[in-house]
Structure formats: structure tokens, C-alpha cells
ZAMARGU-4260 file (C-alpha; in steps of 0.2 Angstrom, whole numbers, plus 5000, padded with zeros to 4 digits):
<rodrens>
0) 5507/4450/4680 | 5497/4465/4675 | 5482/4457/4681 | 5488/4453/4698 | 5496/4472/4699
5) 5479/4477/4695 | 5471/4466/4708 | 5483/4471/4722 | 5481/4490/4718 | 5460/4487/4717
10) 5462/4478/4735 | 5475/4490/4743 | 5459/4503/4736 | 5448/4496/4746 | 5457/4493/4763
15) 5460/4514/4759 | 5442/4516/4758 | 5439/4506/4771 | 5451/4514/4783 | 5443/4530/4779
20) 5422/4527/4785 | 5426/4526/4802 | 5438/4543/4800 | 5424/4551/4792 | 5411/4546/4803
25) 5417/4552/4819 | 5420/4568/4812 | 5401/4572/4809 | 5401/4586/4820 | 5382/4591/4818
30) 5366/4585/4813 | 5351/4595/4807 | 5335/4587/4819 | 5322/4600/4812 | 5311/4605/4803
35) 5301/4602/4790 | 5290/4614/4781 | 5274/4619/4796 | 5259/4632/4792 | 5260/4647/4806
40) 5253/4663/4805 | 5263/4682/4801 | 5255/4696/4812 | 5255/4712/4804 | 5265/4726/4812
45) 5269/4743/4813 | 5266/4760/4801 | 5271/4766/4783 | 5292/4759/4781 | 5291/4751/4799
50) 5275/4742/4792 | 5282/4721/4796 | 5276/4702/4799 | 5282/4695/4814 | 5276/4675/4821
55) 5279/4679/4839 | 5264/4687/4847 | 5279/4694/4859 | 5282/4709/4847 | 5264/4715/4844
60) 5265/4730/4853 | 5252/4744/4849 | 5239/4745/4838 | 5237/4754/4817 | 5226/4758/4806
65) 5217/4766/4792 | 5202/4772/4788 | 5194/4773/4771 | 5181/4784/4766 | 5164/4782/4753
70) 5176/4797/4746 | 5190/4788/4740 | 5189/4782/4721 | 5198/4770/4712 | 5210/4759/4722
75) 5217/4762/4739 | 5232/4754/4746 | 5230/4751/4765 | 5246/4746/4769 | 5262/4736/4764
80) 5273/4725/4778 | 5290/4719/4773 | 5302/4705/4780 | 5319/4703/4774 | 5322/4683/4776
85) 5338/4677/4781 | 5341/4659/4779 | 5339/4651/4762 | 5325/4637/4761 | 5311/4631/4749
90) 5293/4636/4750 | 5281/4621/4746 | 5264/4623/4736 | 5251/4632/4745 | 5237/4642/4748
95) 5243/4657/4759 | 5227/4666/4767 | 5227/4686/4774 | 5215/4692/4788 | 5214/4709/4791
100) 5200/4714/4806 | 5190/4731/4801 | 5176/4741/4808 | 5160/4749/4798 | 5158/4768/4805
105) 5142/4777/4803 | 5135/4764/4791 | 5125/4748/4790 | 5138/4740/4778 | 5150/4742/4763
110) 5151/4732/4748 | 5170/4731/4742 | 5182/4721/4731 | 5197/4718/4740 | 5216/4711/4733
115) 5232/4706/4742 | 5250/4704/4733 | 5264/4693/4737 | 5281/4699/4733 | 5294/4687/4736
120) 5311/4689/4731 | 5306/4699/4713 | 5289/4687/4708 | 5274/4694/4713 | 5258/4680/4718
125) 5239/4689/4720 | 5224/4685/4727 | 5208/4693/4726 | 5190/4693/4734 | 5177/4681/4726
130) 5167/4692/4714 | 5154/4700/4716 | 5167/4707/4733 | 5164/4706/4750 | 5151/4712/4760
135) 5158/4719/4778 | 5144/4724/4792 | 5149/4730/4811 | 5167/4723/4816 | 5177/4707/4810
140) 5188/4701/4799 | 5191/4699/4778 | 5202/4688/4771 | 5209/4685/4754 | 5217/4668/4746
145) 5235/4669/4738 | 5240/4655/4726 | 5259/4651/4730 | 5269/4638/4719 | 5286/4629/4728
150) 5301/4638/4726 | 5316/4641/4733 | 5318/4658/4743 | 5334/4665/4748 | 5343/4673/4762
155) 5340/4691/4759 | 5326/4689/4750 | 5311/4701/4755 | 5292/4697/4757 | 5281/4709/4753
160) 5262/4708/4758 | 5250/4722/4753 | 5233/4724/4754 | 5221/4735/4743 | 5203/4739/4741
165) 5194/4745/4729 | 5176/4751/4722 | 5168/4755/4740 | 5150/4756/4739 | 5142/4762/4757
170) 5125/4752/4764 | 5115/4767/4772 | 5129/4779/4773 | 5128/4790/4787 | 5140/4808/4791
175) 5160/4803/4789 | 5155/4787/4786 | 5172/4773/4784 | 5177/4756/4783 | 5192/4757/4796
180) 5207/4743/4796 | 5214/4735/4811 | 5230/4727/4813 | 5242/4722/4828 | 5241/4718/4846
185) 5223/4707/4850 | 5219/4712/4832 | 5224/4693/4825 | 5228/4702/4808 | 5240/4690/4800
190) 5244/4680/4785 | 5244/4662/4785 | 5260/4652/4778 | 5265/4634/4773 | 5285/4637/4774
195) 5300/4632/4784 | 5299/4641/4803 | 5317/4635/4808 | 5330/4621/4807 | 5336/4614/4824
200) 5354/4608/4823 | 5364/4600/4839 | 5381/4599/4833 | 5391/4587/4845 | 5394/4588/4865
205) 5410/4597/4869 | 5418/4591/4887 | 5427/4608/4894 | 5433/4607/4911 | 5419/4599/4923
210) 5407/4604/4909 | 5398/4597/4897 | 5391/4611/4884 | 5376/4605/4868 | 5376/4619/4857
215) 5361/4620/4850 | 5359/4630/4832 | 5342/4639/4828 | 5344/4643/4809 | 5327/4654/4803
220) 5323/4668/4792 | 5317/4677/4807 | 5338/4677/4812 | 5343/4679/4832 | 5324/4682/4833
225) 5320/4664/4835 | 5326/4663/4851 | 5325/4678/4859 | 5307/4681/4855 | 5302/4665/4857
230) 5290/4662/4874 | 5298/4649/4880 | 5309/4634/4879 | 5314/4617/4889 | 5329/4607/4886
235) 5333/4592/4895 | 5346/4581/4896 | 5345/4563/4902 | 5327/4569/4906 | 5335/4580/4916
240) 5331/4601/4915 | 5345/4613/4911 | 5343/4629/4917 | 5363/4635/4913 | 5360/4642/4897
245) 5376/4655/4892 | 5376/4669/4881 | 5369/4665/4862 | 5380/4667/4847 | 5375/4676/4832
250) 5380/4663/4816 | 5376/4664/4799 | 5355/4663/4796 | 5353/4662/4815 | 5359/4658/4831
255) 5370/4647/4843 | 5364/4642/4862 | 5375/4633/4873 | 5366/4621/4885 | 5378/4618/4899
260) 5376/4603/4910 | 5386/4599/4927 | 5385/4581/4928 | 5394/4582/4947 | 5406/4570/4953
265) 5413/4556/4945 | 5400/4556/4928 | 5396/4536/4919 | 5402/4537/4903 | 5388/4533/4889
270) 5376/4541/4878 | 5362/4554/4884 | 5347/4560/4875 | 5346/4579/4873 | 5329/4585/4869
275) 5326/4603/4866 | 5306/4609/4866 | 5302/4626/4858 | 5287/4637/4862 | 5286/4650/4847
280) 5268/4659/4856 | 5261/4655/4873 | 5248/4640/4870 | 5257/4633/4857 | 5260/4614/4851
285) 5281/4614/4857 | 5293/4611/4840 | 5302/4596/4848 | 5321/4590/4842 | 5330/4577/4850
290) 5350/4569/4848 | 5359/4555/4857 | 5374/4561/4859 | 5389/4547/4866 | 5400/4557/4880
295) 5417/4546/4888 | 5423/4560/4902 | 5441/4562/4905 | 5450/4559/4922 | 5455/4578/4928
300) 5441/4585/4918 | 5437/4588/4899 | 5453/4597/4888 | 5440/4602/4873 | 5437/4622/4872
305) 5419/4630/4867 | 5422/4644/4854 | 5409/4660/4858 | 5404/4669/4842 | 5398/4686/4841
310) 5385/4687/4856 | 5365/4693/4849 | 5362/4710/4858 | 5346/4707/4859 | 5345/4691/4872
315) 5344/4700/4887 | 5353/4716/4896 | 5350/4727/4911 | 5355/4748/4907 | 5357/4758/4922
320) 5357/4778/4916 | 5364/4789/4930 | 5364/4807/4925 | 5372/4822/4935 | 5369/4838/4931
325) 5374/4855/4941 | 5372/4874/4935 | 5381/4888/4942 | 5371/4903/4933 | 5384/4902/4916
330) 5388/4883/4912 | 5379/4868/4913 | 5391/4853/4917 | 5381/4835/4915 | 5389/4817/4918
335) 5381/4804/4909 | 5385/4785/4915 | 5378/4770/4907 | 5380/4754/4915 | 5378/4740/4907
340) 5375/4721/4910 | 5370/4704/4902 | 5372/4701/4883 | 5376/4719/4878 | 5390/4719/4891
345) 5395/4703/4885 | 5394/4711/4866 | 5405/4727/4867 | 5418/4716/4879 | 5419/4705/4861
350) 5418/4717/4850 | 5434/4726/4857 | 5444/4708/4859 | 5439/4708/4838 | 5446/4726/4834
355) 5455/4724/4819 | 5446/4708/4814 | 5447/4710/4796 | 5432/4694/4794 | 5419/4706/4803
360) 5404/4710/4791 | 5403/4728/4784 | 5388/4732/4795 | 5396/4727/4812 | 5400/4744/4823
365) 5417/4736/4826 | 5422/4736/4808 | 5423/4752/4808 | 5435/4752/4823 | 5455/4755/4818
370) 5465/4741/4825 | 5482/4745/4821 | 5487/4751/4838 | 5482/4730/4842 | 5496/4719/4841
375) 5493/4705/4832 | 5496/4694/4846 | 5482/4704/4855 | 5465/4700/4844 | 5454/4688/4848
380) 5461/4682/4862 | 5445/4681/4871 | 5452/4695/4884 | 5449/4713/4882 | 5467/4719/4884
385) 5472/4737/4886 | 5477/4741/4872 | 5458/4735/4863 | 5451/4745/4877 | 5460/4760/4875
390) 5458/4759/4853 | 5438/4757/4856 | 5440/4771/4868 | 5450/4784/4857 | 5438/4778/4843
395) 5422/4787/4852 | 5432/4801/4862 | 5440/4807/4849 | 5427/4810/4837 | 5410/4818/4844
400) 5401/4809/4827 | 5409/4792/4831 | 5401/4794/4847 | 5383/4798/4842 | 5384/4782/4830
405) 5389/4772/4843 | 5375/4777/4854 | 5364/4779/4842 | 5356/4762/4831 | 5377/4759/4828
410) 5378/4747/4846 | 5367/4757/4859 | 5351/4760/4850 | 5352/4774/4863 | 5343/4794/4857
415) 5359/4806/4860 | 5348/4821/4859 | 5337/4813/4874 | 5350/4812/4885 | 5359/4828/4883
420) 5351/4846/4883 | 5361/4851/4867 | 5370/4844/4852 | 5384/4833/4860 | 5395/4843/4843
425) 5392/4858/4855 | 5398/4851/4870 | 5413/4845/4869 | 5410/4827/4876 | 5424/4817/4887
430) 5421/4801/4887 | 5429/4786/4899 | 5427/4768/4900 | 5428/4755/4916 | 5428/4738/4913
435) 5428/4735/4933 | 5436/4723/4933 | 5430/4711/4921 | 5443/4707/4907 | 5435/4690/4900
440) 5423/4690/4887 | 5410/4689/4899 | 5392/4697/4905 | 5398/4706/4920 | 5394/4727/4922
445) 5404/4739/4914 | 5401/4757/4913 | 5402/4771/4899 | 5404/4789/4905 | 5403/4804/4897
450) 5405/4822/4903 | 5399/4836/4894 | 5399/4856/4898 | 5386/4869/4892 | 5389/4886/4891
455) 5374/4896/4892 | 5371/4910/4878 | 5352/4915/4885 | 5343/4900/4887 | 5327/4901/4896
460) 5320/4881/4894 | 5329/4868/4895 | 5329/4848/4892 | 5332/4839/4908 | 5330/4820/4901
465) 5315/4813/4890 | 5315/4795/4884 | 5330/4791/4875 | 5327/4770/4868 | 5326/4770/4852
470) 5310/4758/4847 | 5314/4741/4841 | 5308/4724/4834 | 5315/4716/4846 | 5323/4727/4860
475) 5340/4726/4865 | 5338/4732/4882 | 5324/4721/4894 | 5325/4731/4909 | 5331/4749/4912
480) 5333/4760/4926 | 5334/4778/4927 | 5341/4791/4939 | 5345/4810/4936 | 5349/4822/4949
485) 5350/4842/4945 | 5357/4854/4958 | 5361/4873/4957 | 5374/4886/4966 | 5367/4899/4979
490) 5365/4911/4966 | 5356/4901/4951 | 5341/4896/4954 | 5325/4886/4944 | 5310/4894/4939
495) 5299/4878/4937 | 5301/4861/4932 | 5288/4851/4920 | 5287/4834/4920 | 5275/4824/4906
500) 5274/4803/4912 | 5285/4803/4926 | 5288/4808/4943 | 5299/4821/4949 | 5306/4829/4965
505) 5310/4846/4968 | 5318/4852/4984 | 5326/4865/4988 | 5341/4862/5002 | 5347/4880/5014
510) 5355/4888/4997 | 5354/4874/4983 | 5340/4867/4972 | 5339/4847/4971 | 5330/4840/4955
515) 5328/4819/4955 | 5320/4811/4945 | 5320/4789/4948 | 5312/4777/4937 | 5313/4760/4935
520) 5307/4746/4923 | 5306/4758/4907 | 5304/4750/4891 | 5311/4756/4873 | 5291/4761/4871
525) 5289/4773/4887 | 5288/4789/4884 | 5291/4803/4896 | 5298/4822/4896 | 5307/4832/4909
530) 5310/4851/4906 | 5317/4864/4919 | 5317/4885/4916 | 5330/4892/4924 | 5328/4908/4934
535) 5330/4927/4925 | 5341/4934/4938 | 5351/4930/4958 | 5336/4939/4964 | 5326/4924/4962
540) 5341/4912/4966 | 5341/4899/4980 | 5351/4911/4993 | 5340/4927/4990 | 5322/4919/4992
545) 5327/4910/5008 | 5335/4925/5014 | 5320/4935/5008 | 5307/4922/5016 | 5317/4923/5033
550) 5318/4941/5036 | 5301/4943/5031 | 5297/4929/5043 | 5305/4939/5056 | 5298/4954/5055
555) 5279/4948/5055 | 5281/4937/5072 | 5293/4953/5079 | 5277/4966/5073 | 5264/4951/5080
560) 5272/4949/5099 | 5275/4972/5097 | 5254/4973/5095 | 5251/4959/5108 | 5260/4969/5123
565) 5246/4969/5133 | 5235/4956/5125 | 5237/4937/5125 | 5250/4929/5113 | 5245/4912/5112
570) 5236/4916/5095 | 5253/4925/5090 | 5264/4912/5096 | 5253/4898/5087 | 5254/4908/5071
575) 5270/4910/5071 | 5274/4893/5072 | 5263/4888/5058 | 5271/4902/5047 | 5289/4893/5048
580) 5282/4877/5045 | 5270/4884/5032 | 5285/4893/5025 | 5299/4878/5028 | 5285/4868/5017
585) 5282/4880/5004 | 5304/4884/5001 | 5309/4865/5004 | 5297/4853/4996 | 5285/4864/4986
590) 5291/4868/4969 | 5285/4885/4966 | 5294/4897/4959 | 5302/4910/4968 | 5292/4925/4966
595) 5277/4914/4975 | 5288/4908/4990 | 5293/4928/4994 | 5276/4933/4988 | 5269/4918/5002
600) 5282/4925/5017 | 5275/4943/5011 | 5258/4938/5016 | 5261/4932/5033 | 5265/4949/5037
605) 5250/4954/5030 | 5241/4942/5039 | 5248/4945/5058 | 5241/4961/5058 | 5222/4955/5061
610) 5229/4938/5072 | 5238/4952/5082 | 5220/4962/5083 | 5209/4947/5087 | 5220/4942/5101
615) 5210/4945/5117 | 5217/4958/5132 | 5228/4951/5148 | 5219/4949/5165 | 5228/4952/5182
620) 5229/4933/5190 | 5231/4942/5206 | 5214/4947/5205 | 5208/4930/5204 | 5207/4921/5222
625) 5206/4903/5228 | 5186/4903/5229 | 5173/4902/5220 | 5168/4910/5203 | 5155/4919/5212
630) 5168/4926/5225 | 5179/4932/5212 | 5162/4941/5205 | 5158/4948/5221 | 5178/4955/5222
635) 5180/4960/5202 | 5162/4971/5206 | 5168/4978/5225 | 5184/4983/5215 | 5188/5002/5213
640) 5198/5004/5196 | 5205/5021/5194 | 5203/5033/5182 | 5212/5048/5175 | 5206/5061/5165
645) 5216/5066/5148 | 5219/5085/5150 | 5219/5085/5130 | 5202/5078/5128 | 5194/5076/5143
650) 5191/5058/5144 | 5193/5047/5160 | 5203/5033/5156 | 5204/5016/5169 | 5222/5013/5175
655) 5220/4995/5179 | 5238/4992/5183 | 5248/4999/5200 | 5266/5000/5190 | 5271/5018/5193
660) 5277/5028/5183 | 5266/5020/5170 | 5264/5026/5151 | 5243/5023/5146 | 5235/5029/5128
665) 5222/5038/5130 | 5204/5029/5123 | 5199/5048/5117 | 5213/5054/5106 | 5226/5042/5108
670) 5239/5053/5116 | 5250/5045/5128 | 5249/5048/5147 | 5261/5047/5161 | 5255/5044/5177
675) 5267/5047/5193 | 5258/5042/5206
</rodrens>
């Protein structure tokens, strides 16, 4: 009886665990397709703490180095790059090898022993030049061996590699003589390293409505980095090329793609191969992973959702920066609008549908956010309700350094004091948000504006806007677009505007000045500078130099056509029409200062008085006949031209008109004479 109890309850066991493999089977939601451990090569980056390895040639932008000089004793450090790894793998055994490129200056060689250190985690690994050193001539390259055992690294971890040289001995030094080291763009300074680059996982197909989404994980100790520095990618389905690729998620170690196909009208159920092909540099061998993945479509469409995590800020948005800014002679008021578009949108829109989420990490912006104006009810509801919108809103408004953090590397990654002319603690900033519209957690435009006032208290110089993108690794904003517009009251004028890397307009419009400055296509690297210096006084304002400019306009073509009474006016007339444009020119589009455009109307004055001189004496057409020249002669010399004599100083002067009573100067002494009759 005991024997059987124990049969029947071993049996009953096994029909359990039997029951249970097919349950656990179809609940495999994911499966890691790649990759092993590959050999790829770190490019050395940046300067002093910014000083990092990168594998994608996308970020090598710009070029460092360091000289060393026959002057330097003992060991010299050339520099030290950093990368904080951030998903946990195992290293296998290898030899790691450093290049660095370098150029002799002002000496056949140098003779120098050369060392590189590996830090990972806290174990350091060193490598030095074969002895007796290396021997370096002209330009090239010098690299160093590093031992590395397996081991385990982990996320957060930090890779150290720093290069040193020491005892420098100069062949045939000349003056300043140096051995100069080169790293960064078209350098190919880099370590070379056998470790894991990536795992690919494609976690199962999800059917939501007429979709079918393949979420794709990238998980790397380069982060959301791996895809959005990668050069390029291919993922088919079927064979087929998907090009709908929504808005990557940040999860732990990496990042989240969802490849969305549209099979179209009523789909075959079955199983379709999705291949996903990975091109970390242009030129490379792809990283291929592949899954089958069995889909049966539902009548009506698939029920199933697809979760969004936190979007990666870095895959792609679109700033547009329009900045207003008028004076009036006291205050400076400027309204600064961002608007925003693409993955950034799609980031602030989920951020402020997760205020309140107490799972957020400590160094999200959004942590830092209160939500206890948020009903419950409310949060991550994937909409951006109005109460989320109003607590992000009173979050930056009401707090000028809430405001700067935000724009600042918080979320923006945006310079405050570039944008604005003064500290924004200074300014009292107003700030506004519009959605327009777009309530979903999705990409769509949305704007940020902020209004500021300045009161003057003798400023002379002013910033108008200079670049404002903070540099990154990898950037958050890809394209961004630029448009400023200064205008000033009748009575508050510019004295001159500088402008260092872009263009920039100056007009000025009956009795305002107009400032614009439009740029497209800047980049987190450009750098420009606008600065404007406002005018001392009214005298030099907008209304008083036109005013100025016209009346003295006026009175050189009225003192021109008074000295041409009885002498041709065509040279006048001309001249007077090339004043006004000359002076239109010079007041509308020139950018002059003021003093130069009244100074400019000031010389056509002075300059009327010879054209006025040079203008030739009027002839009687009545004297002139329908003959010949040579009749006209022969009348011109049988003519009789009257004379009278001035009874001041005797001298006969030729009245050649027959007006009477008619007022003549006299060609002696300049008095004037009537003549009667």
C-alpha cells in the first residue's frame, strides 16, 4: 500500500512536470543572438577630464596633442582617457596594443622609452617599449603591448589607458626641438581590444493593431551609444527591409529598438526570419543577428500593446531657436522660443507622463520633479495630462535655478548664458509651454518659451546671442536652426554691431533698427558670437539721424538748384539723385554708426558747392535757327549783345537777355545792376 502511494505520487509528479515544459517554453520572451568576445579598436579623444575612447570613428571630432621637449626630465605623462563601462561582461585573455601617431620637430630623431597602463575596474595591467626604447624619425606611429588576463568587468566599472614616456634623448637636436603626440580625427590613435562589443537580444514579436513590432535590445558598455553612433544598420524581415523604426528606449546596459512591419492585408500566419546587420564604422564587416520568430495574426487586428521605455535623447532631434529682442532706450525685453522635435520631444512628453515615478533613477531630470499635484490615476498613463504639464511647468517657472539646470546638461544640454545677455537670476524669467497639440507620448513639436526683461543700469556692450550647445559625446541635438531678430524705439538707437562666424543684417526701417541674424545647420561644435553697442544718447537714435540726414539732404540740392539759376542743372539734378540713393544706402542697409551716416549727409553739402560751380552757363535756344552750324555762326558773330557800364567801377558788362527790368552782377565788383530799359 505504501509502495503504490509512492508510485502514484512519483507518477502524478511527473504528468506535473510534464504539464509544465510546454508552459515554460512559450514564455521565453527573449533570446540573446549576439555576441561573442571580437577585437575592435578604442580611438582616443578629447583633452585633460574630457580625455575618452570611443569605437565609432563618428565621434572623432577635432584633433589633441602634446608636445615634449629634450627639456623635460624624468617621466612625462602624455595623457589619460577614461570610459565608464556599463554593461557587465567577461574580458578573455589578450594582448591589448596602443598606437599613438607623433611628429619629430626640428630633429632627426629621439630615442625614448615609452609605458602604457591599463586600469580596469581597480587592477592596473602595464606595457612598456622593448628595451633599449624606440627610436621615432619624421611622423608615424609607436605602439606599446599590454598583457590582459580574463576577467570579469562590471557595469560601472572605468577603463583607464595612460600613456608615458620617459628618458628622451634628441638625434641632432635643433632650436625647440620636440617629439609631438597626435590623437583624434584621421590620426588612427587607438587601443586595440579583445572584449565583448555588444549583445543583440530580439525578445519576441508583439501583434498591436495592424502591426507587427521586433524589438531589438543592443546591450554594450558603450550604453545608448551603440546605436546612435553606429553608421548604419539593416534589418529585414522575411527578406524584406524595414525602414519604420520608432523611437529607441533607454533599458538597463543599453537600449531598446522597435522594428515595426505592416504586413498589409490579410497576413499568412507562420514563422519569419528577422535579421538585424550592424555597421559600427563605415567599411566594416556587419555584426549579423538573426531570430525565427512564429507569428498567427488575429481577425480584427492584434490586441497585444508595446510598452515604450524612457526614449535615449540622443537618437535624433531637430531645435528651432527664435529669439526676439526689442529695446526702447531703458529695458531690454527678449523672448526666447525653443522648439523641439524628434527624440527629445518624445523625452520631455515621457518624462512629464512619469512625474512622480518614484522607480526613476537619481540622476533622471524628472526625479527631481514633485508630483504630488499628480493624481495617482494620472502617471504613466502614456498621455501628458494637464496637470503633468502644469507640475513640470511650475517646476522651471518658479524657480530661476530649476530653470538653468533644466537648460543646462539637466535635459537640454543648452548654455543659458548664451542665449541670454544677463544672468537669467537677474531677469526675472516667465516661462510657458505648448504642447500643440500633441498629448500622446509621441515625437511631434513642442515649444519652450521664455520671456525675460533687462533693465539697463549703463551698459554700453551687449551680447546679442553666441553659441549656446553644450559639447557632447554624442550630441543630443542633429540639426539646429537659428533665428534672432533685434529691433529698437525712434529714440534708441545701435551704435554698431560685431558679428565673429556668422552672418548678420542690419537695417535700419524710417525710425527703427532691425537686427537678424539666420542660421541653419549649426552643430553643438560651431562657434559664433554676436555683440551689439547701444548708442550714448537720442541724438544718435534712429528718428534723429534720418531726420538729420533729410534736412541736410534738402538743403544741399535747394543751395545746388540757388547756384545753377542761370547755369545748366543737369549735373545738379543727377547729383542730387545720387545723394538720396547714396544716402537711402548708407541709412537703410549700411551698418554705420550714426555719427558717419550725418557726417556722410554733411558732405553732400559740401560737395554741391564745386558740382554747382562746374555746371556750365545756359544758352538762348532762340538764338539757334533751323540751318546749318555755320549759319548759326554767321548769326551768333553778326549778333550785337549789349553792354552797360557799372557806374561803381566802370566796367561794361554784356546784357544777353531782353527781360526788362532785369537785375545783372557786375563782372568788376559784383554789385548788382538794374537795368530799365
Amino acid at each position: 500500500m505504501q509502495v503504490n502511494a509512492t508510485r502514484r505520487a512519483f507518477g502524478l509528479l511527473l504528468l506535473l512536470l510534464g504539464a509544465l515544459l510546454p508552459l515554460t517554453a512559450t514564455t521565453v520572451s527573449a533570446e540573446i543572438v549576439c555576441c561573442d568576445s571580437t577585437e575592435f579598436d578604442l580611438f582616443l579623444i578629447g583633452d585633460n577630464s574630457e580625455a575618452t575612447l570611443t569605437p565609432f570613428t563618428s565621434e572623432l571630432v577635432g584633433i589633441s596633442d602634446k608636445a615634449v621637449s629634450q627639456s623635460v626630465q624624468g617621466t612625462e605623462v602624455i595623457a589619460t582617457w577614461k570610459l565608464v563601462w556599463e554593461h557587465s561582461s567577461t574580458i578573455p585573455e589578450a594582448t591589448w596594443r596602443f598606437n599613438i601617431a607623433y611628429d619629430v620637430e626640428n630633429a632627426a630623431g629621439v630615442h625614448a622609452n615609452a609605458t602604457v597602463d591599463v586600469m580596469i575596474g581597480g587592477t592596473q595591467y602595464s606595457g612598456e617599449s622593448d628595451n633599449p626604447g624606440t627610436y621615432m624619425t619624421g611622423s608615424g606611429s609607436t605602439g606599446v603591448d599590454i598583457e590582459i588576463p580574463a576577467r570579469t568587468i562590471t557595469s560601472g566599472d572605468t577603463i583607464e589607458v595612460s600613456f608615458a614616456i620617459r628618458s628622451i634623448l634628441f638625434t641632432q637636436p635643433g632650436d625647440d626641438s620636440a617629439i609631438r603626440f597626435i590623437w583624434g580625427e584621421d590620426t588612427d590613435s587607438h587601443i586595440r581590444v579583445q572584449m565583448p562589443l555588444l549583445d543583440v537580444e530580439m525578445p519576441n514579436a508583439l501583434i498591436v493593431g495592424e502591426e507587427v513590432f521586433f524589438p531589438v535590445i543592443l546591450r554594450s558598455g558603450f550604453g545608448d551609444r551603440m546605436w546612435t553612433s553606429l553608421d548604419s544598420f539593416e534589418f529585414k524581415v522575411g527578406g524584406i527591409s524595414i525602414s519604420d523604426v520608432r523611437a529607441p528606449s533607454r533599458v538597463t546596459g543599453g537600449v531598446e529598438v522597435p522594428f515595426v512591419w505592416n504586413p498589409g492585408p490579410n497576413p499568412i500566419d507562420g514563422a519569419r526570419l528577422a535579421n538585424l546587420s550592424l555597421y559600427l564604422n563605415a567599411g566594416d564587416v556587419p555584426i549579423q543577428s538573426d531570430r525565427n520568430h512564429d507569428i498567427t495574426f488575429e481577425e480584427g487586428g492584434g490586441t497585444q500593446t508595446y510598452e515604450f521605455g524612457e526614449p535615449v535623447r540622443t537618437a535624433g532631434s531637430e531645435l528651432v531657436v527664435d529669439i526676439s529682442v526689442d529695446y526702447d532706450g531703458a529695458t531690454i525685453s527678449r523672448s526666447v522660443e525653443l522648439t523641439i522635435s524628434g527624440a527629445m520631444a518624445q523625452w520631455l512628453r515621457w518624462g512629464m507622463d512619469n512625474i512622480g515615478n518614484t522607480t526613476l533613477s537619481s540622476d533622471n531630470w524628472f526625479s527631481s520633479v514633485s508630483g504630488s499635484a499628480v493624481a495617482p490615476d494620472l502617471r504613466q498613463n502614456n498621455f501628458v495630462d494637464q496637470a503633468e504639464q502644469e507640475a513640470f511647468l511650475n517646476h522651471i517657472d518658479s524657480s530661476t535655478r530649476n530653470l538653468e539646470i533644466f537648460l543646462d546638461n539637466g535635459a537640454m544640454a543648452l548654455d543659458p548664458n548664451a542665449l541670454f545677455e544677463a544672468d537669467l537670476f537677474d531677469m526675472n524669467p516667465e516661462v510657458s509651454v505648448d504642447l500643440k497639440g500633441a498629448t500622446g507620448i509621441s515625437s511631434e513639436p513642442l515649444s519652450i518659451r521664455i520671456d525675460v526683461v533687462m533693465t539697463l543700469a549703463g551698459q554700453e556692450s551687449l551680447m546679442l546671442i553666441s553659441d549656446f550647445t553644450r559639447v557632447q559625446l554624442d550630441s543630443i541635438w542633429h540639426e539646429i536652426d537659428l533665428h534672432v531678430t533685434l529691433s529698437t524705439g525712434p529714440f534708441s538707437g545701435l551704435y554698431d554691431i560685431r558679428a565673429d562666424g556668422v552672418e548678420v543684417s542690419h537695417m535700419r526701417m524710417g525710425i527703427t533698427e532691425i537686427v537678424t541674424v539666420d542660421v541653419t545647420d549649426l552643430s553643438d561644435v560651431s562657434v559664433f558670437e554676436v555683440e551689439y553697442t547701444l548708442a550714448p544718447n537720442a541724438l544718435f537714435s534712429p528718428f534723429v539721424t534720418l531726420l538729420a540726414s533729410l534736412l541736410m539732404l534738402v538743403v544741399a540740392v535747394v543751395f545746388g538748384m540757388r547756384m545753377t539759376r542761370r547755369r545748366s542743372r543737369v549735373i545738379v539734378s543727377l547729383s542730387s539723385v545720387l545723394f538720396l540713393g547714396l544716402l537711402g544706402y548708407v541709412y537703410v542697409l549700411s551698418s554705420l554708426p550714426p555719427q558717419f551716416v550725418m557726417a556722410i549727409a554733411g558732405g553732400m553739402v559740401g560737395l554741391m558747392i564745386p558740382i554747382a560751380l562746374i555746371s556750365p552757363h545756359r544758352y538762348d535756344d532762340s538764338l539757334l535757327s533751323d540751318g546749318s552750324l555755320a549759319e548759326d555762326y554767321e548769326v551768333a558773330m553778326d549778333r550785337v549783345v549789349p553792354t552797360v557800364d557799372c557806374p561803381a567801377c566802370g566796367t561794361s558788362n554784356p546784357v544777353e537777355s531782353s527781360q526788362r527790368p532785369i537785375r545783372i552782377p557786375c563782372g568788376g565788383c559784383g554789385r548788382n545792376l538794374r537795368i530799365e530799359a
